[in-house]
N, C-alpha and C positions, 0 to 999 in steps of 0.2 A: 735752468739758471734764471735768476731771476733778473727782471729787463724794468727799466724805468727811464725815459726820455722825458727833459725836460724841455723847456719852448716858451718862448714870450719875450724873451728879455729882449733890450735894446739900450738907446739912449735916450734918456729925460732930463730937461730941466728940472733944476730944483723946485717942490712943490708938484711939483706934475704925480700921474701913476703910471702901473703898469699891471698886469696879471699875467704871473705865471701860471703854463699846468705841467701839470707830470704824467704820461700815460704809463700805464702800469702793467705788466703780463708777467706770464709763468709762477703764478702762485696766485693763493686765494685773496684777491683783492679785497673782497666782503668783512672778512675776519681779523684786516691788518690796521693796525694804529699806521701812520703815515707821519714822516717829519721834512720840515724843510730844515737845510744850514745853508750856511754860506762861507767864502772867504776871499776876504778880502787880500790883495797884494801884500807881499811880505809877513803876513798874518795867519793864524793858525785858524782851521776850520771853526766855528762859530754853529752855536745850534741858535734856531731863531721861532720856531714854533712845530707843533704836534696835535695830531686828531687822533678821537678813537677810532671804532671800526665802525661804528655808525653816524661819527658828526656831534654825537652830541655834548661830546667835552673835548675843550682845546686847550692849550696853553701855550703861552708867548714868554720871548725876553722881552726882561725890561727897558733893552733898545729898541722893539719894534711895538710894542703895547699902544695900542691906541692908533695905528696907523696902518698895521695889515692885519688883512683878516685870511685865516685857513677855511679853508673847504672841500668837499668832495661828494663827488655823484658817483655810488657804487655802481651803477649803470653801464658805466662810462670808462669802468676802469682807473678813476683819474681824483688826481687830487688840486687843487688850487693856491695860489698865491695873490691876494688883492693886494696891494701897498698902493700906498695913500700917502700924499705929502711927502712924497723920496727926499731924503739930505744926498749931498754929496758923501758923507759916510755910510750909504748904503750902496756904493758901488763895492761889486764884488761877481764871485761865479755863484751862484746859486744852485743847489743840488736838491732832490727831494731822496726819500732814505726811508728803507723796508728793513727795521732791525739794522744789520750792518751794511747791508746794501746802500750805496750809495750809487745812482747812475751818472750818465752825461750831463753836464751843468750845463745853464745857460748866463751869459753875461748881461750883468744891468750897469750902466754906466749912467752916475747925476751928475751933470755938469752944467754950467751955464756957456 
């Protein structure tokens, strides 16, 4: 079964950051594209960015463009979340996502 914990979140002022990551088991991390979503309160699940299996192509929405960056160390199992410059509407649960796999989210909350 495939397992993906996520970890990092907290709370930030506005403008501040934060980095999530995702550790990743029971399947072949090397060969998987990797995506984060999120969702926010009242709101339907949200995709917000995606890596290949090597890093070297990502793509973002055009809610987060410019302010987080995807990553990942096959190494490590693990995939990354940089955000940069958080608004208050990037509070939500945060999940990373192997195909339909979706694991344990973690919460970022921007608030002054």
């Amino acid at each position: 079964e495939v397992q993906l914990q996520a970890s990092g979140g907290g709370m930030v002022q506005p403008g501040g950051s934060l980095r999530l990551s995702c550790a990743a088991s029971e399947f072949t991390f090397g060969d998987a594209a990797m995506s984060w979503d999120r969702q926010a309160p009242g709101k339907e699940v949200e995709w917000i960015s995606t890596i290949n299996f090597d890093g070297a192509w990502t793509n973002y929405a055009d809610s987060v463009k410019g302010r987080f960056t995807i990553s990942r160390d096959n190494a490590k199992n693990t995939v990354y979340l940089q955000m940069d410059n958080l608004k208050p509407e990037d509070t939500a649960v945060y999940y990373c996502r192997h195909r339909t796999y979706r694991g344990q989210g973690t919460q970022v909350t921007v608030s002054s």
